[in-house]
PyMOL Python script that loads the backbone (N, CA, C, O; Angstrom):
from pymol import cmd

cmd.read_pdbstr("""\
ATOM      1  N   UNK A   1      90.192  83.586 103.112  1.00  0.00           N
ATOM      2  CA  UNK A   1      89.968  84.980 102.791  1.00  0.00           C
ATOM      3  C   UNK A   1      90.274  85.847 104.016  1.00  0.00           C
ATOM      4  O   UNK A   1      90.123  85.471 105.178  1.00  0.00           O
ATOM      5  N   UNK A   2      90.742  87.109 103.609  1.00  0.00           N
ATOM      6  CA  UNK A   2      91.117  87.698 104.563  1.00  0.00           C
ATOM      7  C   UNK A   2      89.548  89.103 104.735  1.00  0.00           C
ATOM      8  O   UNK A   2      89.036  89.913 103.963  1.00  0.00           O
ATOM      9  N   UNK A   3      89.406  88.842 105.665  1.00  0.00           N
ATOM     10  CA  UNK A   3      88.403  90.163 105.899  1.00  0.00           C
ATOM     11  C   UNK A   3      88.647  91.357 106.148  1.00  0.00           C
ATOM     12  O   UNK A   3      89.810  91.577 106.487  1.00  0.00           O
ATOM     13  N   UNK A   4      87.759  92.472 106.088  1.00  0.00           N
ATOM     14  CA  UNK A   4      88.355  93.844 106.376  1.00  0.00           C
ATOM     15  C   UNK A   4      88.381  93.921 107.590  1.00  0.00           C
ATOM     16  O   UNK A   4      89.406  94.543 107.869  1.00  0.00           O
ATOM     17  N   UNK A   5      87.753  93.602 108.652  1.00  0.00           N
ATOM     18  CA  UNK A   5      88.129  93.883 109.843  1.00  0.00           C
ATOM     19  C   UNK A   5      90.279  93.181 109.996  1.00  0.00           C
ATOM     20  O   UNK A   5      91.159  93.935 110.411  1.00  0.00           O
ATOM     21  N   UNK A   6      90.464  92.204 109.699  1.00  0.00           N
ATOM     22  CA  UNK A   6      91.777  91.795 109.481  1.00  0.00           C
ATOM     23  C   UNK A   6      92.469  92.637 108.851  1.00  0.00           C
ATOM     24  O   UNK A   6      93.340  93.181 109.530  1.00  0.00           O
ATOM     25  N   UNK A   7      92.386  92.970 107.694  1.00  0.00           N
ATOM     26  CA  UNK A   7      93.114  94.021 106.806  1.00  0.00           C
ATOM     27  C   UNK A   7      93.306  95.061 107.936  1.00  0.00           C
ATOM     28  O   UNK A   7      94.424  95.065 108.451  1.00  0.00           O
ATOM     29  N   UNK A   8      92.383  95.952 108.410  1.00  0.00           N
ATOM     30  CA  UNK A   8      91.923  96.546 108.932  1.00  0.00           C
ATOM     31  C   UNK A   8      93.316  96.722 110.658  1.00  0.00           C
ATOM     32  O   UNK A   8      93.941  97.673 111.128  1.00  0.00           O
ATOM     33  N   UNK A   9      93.206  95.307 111.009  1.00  0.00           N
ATOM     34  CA  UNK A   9      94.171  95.491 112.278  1.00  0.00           C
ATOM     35  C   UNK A   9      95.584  95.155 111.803  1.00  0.00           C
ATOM     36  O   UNK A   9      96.570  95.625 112.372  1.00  0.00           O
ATOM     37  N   UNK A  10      95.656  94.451 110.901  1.00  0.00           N
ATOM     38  CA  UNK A  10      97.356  94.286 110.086  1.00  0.00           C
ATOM     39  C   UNK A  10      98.009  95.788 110.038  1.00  0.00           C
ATOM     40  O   UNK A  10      99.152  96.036 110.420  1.00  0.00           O
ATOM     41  N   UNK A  11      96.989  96.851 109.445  1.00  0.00           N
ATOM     42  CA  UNK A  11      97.682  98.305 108.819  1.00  0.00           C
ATOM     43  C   UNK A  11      97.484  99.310 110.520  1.00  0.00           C
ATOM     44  O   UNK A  11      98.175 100.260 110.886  1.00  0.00           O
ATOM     45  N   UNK A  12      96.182  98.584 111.340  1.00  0.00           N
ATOM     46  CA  UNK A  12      96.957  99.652 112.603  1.00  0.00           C
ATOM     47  C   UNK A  12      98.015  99.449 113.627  1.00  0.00           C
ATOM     48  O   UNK A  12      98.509 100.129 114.527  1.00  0.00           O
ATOM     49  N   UNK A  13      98.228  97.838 112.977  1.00  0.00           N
ATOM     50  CA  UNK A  13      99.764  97.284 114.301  1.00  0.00           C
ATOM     51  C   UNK A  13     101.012  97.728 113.111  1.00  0.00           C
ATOM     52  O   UNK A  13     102.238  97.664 113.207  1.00  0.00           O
ATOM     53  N   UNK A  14     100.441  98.031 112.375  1.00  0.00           N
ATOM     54  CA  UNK A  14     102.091  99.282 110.953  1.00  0.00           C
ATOM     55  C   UNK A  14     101.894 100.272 111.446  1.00  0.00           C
ATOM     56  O   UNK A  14     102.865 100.838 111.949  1.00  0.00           O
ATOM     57  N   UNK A  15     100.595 100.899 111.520  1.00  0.00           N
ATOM     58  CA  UNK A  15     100.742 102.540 111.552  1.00  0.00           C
ATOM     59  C   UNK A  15     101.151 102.832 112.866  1.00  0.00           C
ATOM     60  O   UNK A  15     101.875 103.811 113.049  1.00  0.00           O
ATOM     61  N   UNK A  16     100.751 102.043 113.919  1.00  0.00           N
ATOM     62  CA  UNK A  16     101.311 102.289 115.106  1.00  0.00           C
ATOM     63  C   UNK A  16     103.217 102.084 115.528  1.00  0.00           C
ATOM     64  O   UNK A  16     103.962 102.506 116.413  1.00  0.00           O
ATOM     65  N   UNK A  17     103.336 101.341 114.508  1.00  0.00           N
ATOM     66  CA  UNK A  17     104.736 101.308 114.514  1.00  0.00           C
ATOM     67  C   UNK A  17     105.362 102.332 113.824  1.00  0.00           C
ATOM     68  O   UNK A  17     106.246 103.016 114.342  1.00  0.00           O
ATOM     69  N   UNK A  18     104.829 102.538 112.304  1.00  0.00           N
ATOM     70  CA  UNK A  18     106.040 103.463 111.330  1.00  0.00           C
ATOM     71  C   UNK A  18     105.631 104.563 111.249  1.00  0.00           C
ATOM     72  O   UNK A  18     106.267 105.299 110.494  1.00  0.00           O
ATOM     73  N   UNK A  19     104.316 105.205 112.031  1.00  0.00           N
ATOM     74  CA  UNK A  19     103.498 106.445 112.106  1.00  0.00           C
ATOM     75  C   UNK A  19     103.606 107.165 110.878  1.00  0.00           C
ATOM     76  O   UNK A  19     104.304 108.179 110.877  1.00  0.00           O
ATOM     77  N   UNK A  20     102.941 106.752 109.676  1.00  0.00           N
ATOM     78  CA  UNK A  20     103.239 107.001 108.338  1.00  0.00           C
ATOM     79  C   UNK A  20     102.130 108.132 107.945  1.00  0.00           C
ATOM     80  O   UNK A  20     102.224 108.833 106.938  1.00  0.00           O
ATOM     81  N   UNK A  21     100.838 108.220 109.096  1.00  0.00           N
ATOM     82  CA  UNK A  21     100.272 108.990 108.611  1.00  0.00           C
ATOM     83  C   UNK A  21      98.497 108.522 107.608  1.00  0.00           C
ATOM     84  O   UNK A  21      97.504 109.180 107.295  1.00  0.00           O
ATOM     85  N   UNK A  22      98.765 107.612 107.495  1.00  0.00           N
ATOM     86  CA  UNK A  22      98.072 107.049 106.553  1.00  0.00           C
ATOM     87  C   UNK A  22      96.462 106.559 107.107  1.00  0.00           C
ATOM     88  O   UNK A  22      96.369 105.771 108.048  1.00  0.00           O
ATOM     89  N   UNK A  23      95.093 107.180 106.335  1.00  0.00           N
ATOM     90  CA  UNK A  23      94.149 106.515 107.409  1.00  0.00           C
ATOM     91  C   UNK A  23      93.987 105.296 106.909  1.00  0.00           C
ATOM     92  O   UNK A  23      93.989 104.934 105.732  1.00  0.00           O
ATOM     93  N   UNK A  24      93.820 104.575 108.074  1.00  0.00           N
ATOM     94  CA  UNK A  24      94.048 102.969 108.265  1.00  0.00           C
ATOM     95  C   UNK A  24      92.366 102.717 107.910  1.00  0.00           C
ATOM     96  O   UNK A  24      92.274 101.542 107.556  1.00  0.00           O
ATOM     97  N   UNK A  25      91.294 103.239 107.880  1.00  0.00           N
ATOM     98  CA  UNK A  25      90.159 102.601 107.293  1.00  0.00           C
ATOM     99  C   UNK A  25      90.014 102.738 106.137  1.00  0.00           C
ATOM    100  O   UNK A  25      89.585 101.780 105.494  1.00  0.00           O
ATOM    101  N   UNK A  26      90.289 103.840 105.552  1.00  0.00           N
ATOM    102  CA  UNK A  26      90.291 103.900 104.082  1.00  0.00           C
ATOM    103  C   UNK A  26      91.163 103.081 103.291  1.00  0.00           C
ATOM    104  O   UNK A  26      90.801 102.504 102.266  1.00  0.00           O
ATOM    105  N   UNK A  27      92.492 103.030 103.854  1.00  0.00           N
ATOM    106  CA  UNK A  27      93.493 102.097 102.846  1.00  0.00           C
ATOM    107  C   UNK A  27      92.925 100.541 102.835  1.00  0.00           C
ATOM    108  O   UNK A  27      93.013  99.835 101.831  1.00  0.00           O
ATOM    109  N   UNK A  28      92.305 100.076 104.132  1.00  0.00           N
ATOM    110  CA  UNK A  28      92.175  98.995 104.585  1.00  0.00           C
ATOM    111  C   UNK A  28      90.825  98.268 103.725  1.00  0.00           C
ATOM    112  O   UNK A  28      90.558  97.085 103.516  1.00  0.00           O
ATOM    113  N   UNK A  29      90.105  99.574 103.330  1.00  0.00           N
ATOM    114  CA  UNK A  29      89.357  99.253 102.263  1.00  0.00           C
ATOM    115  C   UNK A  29      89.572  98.939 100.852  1.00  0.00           C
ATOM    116  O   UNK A  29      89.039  98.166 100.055  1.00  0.00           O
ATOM    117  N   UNK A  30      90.607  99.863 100.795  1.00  0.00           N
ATOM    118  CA  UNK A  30      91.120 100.274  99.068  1.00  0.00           C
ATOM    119  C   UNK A  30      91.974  98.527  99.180  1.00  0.00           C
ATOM    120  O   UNK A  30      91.862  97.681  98.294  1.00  0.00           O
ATOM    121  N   UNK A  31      92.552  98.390 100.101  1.00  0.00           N
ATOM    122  CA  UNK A  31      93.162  96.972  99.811  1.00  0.00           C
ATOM    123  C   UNK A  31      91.863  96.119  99.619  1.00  0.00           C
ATOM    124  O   UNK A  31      91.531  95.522  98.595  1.00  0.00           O
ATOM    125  N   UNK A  32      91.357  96.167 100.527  1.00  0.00           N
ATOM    126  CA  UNK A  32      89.948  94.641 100.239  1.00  0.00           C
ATOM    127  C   UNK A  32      89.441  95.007  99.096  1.00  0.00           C
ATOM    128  O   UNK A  32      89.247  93.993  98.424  1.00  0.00           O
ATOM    129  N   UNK A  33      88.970  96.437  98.257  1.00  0.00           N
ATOM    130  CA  UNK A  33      88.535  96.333  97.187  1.00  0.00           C
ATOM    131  C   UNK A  33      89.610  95.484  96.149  1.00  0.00           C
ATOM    132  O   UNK A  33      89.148  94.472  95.621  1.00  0.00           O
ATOM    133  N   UNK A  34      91.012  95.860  95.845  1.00  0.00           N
ATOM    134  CA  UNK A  34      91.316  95.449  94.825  1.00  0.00           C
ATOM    135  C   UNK A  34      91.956  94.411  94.980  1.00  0.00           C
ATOM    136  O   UNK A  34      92.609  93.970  94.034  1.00  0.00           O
ATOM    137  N   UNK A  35      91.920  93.496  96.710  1.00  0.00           N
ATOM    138  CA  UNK A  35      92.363  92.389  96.470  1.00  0.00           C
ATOM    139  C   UNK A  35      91.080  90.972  96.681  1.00  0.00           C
ATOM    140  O   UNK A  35      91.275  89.773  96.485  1.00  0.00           O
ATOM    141  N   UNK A  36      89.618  91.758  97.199  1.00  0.00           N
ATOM    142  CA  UNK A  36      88.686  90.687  97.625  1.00  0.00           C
ATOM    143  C   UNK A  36      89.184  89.881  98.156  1.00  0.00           C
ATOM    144  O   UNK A  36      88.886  88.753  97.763  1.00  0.00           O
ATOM    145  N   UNK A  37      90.137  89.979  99.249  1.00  0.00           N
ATOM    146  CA  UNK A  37      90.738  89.511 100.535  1.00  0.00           C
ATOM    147  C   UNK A  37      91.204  88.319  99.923  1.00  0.00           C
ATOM    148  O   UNK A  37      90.263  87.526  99.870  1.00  0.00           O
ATOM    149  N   UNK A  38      91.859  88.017  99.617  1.00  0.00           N
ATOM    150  CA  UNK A  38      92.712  87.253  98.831  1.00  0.00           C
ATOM    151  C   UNK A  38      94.019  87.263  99.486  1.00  0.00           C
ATOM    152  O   UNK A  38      94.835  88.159  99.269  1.00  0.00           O
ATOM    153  N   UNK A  39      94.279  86.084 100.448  1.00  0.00           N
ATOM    154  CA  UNK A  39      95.545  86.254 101.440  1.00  0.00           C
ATOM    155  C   UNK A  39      96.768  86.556 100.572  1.00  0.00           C
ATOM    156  O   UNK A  39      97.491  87.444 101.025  1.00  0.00           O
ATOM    157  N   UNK A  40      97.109  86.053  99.529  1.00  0.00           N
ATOM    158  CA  UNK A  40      98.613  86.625  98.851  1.00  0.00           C
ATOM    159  C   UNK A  40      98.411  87.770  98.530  1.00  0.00           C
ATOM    160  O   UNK A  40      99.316  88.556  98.810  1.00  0.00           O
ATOM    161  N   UNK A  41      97.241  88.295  97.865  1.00  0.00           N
ATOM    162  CA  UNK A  41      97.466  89.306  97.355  1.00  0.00           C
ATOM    163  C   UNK A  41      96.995  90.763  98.297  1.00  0.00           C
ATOM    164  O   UNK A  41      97.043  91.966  98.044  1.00  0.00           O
ATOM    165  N   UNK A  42      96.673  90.204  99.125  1.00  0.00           N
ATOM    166  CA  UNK A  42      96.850  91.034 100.857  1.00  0.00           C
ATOM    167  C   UNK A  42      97.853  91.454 101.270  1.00  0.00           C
ATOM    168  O   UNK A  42      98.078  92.592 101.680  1.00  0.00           O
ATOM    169  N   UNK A  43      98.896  90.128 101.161  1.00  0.00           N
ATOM    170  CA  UNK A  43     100.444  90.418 101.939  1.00  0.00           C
ATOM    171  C   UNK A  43     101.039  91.003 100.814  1.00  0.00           C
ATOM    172  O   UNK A  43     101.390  92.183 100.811  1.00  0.00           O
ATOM    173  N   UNK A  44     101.202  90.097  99.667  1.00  0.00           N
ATOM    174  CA  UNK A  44     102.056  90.986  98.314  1.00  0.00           C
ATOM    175  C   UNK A  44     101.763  92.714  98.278  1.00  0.00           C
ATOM    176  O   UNK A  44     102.698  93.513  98.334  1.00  0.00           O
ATOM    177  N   UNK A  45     100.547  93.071  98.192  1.00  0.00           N
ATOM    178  CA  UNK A  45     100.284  94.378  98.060  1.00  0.00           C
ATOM    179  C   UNK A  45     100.695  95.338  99.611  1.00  0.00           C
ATOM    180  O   UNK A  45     101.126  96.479  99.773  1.00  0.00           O
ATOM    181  N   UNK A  46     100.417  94.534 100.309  1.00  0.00           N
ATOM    182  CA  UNK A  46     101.016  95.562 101.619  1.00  0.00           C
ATOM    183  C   UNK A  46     102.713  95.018 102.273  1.00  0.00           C
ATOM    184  O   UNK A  46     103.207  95.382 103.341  1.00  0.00           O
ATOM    185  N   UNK A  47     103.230  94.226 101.421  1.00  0.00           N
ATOM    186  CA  UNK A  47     104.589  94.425 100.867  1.00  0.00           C
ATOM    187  C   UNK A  47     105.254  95.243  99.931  1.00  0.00           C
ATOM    188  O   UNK A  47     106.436  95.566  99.814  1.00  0.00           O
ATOM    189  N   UNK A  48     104.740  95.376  99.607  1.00  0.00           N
ATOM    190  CA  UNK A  48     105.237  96.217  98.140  1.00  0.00           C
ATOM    191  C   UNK A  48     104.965  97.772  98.471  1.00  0.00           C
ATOM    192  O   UNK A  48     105.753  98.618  98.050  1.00  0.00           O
ATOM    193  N   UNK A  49     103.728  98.169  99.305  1.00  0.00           N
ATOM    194  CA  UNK A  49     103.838  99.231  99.647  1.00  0.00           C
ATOM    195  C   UNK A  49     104.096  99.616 101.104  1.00  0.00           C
ATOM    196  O   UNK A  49     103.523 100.552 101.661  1.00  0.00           O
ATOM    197  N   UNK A  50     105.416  98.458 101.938  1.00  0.00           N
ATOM    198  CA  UNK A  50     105.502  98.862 102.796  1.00  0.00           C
ATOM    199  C   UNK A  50     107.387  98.850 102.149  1.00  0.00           C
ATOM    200  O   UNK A  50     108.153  99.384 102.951  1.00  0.00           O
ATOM    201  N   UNK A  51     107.993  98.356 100.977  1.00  0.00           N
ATOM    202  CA  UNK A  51     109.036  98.388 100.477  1.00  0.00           C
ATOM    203  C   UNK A  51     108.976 100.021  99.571  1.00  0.00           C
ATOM    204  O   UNK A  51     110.060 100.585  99.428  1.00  0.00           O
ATOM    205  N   UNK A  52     107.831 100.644  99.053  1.00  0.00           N
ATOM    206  CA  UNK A  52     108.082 101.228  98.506  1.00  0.00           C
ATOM    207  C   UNK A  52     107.895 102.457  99.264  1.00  0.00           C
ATOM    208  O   UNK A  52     108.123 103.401  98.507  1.00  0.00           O
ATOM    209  N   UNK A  53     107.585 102.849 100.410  1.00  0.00           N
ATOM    210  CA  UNK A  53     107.758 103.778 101.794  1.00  0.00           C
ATOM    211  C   UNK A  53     108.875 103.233 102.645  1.00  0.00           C
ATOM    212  O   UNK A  53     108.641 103.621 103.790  1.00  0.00           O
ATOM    213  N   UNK A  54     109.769 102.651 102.629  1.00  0.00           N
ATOM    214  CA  UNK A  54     110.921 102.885 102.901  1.00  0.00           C
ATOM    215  C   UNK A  54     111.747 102.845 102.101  1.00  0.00           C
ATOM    216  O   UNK A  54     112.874 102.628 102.546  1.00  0.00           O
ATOM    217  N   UNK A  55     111.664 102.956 101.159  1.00  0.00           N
ATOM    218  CA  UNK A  55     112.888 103.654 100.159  1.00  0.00           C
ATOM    219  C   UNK A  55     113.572 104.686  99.790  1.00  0.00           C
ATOM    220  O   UNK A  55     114.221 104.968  98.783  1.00  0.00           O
ATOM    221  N   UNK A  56     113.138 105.603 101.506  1.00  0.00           N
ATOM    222  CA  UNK A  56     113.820 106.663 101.175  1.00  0.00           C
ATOM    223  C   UNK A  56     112.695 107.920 100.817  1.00  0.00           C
ATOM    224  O   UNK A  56     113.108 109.078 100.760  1.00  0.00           O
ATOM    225  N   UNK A  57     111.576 107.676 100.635  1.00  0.00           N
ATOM    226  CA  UNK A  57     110.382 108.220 100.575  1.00  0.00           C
ATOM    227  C   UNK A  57     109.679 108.799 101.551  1.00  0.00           C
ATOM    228  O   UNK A  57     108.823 109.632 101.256  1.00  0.00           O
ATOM    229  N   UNK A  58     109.939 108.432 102.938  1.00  0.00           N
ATOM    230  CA  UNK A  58     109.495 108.625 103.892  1.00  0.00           C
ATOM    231  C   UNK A  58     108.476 110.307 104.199  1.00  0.00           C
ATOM    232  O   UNK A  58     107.720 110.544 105.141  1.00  0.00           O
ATOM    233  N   UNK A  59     108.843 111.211 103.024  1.00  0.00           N
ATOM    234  CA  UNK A  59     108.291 112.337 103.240  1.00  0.00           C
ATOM    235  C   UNK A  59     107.355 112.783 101.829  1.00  0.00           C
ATOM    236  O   UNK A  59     106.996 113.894 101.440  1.00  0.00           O
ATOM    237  N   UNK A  60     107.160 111.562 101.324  1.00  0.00           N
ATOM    238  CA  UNK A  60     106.251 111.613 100.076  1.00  0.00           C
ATOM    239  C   UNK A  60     104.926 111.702 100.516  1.00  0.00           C
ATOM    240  O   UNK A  60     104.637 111.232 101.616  1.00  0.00           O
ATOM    241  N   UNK A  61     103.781 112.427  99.566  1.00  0.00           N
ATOM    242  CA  UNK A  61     102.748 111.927 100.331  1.00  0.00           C
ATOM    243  C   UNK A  61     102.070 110.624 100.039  1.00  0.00           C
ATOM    244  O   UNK A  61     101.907 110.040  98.967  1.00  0.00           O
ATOM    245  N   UNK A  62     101.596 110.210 101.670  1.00  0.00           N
ATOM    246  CA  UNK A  62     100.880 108.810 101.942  1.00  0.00           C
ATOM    247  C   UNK A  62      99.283 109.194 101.897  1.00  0.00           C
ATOM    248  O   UNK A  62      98.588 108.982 102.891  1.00  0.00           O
ATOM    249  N   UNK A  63      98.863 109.633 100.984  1.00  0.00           N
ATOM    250  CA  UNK A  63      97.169 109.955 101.614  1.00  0.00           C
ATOM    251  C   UNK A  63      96.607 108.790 100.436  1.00  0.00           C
ATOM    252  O   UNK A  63      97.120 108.361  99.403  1.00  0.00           O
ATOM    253  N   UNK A  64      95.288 108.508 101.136  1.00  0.00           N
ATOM    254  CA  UNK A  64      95.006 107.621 100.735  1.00  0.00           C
ATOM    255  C   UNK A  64      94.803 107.544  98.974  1.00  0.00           C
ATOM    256  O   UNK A  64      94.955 106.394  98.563  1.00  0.00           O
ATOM    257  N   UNK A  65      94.514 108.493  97.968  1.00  0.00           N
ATOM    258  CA  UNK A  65      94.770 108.614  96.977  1.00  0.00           C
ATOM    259  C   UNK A  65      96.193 107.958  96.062  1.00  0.00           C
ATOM    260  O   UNK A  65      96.359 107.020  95.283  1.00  0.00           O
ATOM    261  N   UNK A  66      96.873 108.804  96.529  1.00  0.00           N
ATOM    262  CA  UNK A  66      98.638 108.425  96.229  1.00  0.00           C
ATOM    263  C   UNK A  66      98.253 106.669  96.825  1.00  0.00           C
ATOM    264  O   UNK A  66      97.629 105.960  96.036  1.00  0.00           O
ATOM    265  N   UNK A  67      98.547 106.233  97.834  1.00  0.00           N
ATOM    266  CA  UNK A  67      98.842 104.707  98.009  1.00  0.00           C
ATOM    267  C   UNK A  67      97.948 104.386  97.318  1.00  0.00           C
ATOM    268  O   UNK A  67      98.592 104.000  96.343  1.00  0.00           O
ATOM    269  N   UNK A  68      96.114 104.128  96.854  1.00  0.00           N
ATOM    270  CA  UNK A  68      95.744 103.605  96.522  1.00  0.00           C
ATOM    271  C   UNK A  68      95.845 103.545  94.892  1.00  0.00           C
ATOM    272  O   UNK A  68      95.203 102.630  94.376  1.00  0.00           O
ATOM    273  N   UNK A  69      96.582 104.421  94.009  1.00  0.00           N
ATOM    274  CA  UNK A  69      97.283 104.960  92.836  1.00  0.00           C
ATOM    275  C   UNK A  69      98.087 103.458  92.979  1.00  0.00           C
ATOM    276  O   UNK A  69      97.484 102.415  92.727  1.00  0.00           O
ATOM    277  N   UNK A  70      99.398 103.466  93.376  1.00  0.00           N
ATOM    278  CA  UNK A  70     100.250 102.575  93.694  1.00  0.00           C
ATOM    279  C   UNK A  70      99.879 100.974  93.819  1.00  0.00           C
ATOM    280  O   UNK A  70     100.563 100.010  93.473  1.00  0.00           O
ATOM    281  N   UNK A  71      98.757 100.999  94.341  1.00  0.00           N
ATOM    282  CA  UNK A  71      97.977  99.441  94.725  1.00  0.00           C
ATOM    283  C   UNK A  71      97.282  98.979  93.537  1.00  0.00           C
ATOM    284  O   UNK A  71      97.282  97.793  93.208  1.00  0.00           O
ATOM    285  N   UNK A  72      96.770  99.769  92.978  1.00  0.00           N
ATOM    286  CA  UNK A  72      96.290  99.647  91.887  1.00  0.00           C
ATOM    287  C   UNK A  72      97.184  99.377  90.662  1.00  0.00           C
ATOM    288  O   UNK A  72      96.561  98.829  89.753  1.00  0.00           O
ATOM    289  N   UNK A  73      98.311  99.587  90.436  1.00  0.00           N
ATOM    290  CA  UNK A  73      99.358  99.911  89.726  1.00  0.00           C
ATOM    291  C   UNK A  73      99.990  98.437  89.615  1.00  0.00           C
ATOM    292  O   UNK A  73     100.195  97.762  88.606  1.00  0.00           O
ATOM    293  N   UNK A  74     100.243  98.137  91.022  1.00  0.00           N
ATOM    294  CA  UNK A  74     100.643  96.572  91.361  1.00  0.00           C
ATOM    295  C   UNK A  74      99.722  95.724  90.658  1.00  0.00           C
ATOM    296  O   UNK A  74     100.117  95.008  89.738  1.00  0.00           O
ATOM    297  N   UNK A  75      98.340  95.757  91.079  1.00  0.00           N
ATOM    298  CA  UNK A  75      97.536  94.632  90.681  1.00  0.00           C
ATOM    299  C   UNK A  75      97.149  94.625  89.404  1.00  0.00           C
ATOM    300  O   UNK A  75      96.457  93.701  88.974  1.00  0.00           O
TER     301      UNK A  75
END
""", "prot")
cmd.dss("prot")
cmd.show_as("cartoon", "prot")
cmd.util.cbc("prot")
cmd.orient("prot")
């Protein structure tokens, strides 16, 4: 199982890279809620929404609402 403190440092070594904007405790939650740290469905979901912010999207909004819309959508 993946914990939120983990979730948690996975999305600030992204945000520190792709500066997307996004708060990293809230998403980091919204992931552990709808994946109950569940290692695939940890990486699958923060694949999918790290494929679907670079698609050209880059100026969509990222607030935690909108992504967690999207995460939810996946699972």
């Amino acid at each position: 199982m993946v914990k939120l403190a983990g979730i948690e440092k996975m999305l600030t070594e992204y945000e520190g890279n792709r500066m997307t904007g996004m708060n990293v405790a809230e998403m980091s939650e919204l992931i552990f809620e709808y994946t109950y740290g569940y290692p695939f469905l940890v990486s699958y979901i923060c694949k999918l929404l790290n494929e679907k912010m670079s698609m050209g999207k880059r100026r969509a909004s990222r607030s935690s609402k909108n992504i967690g819309q999207k995460a939810q959508y996946i699972v």
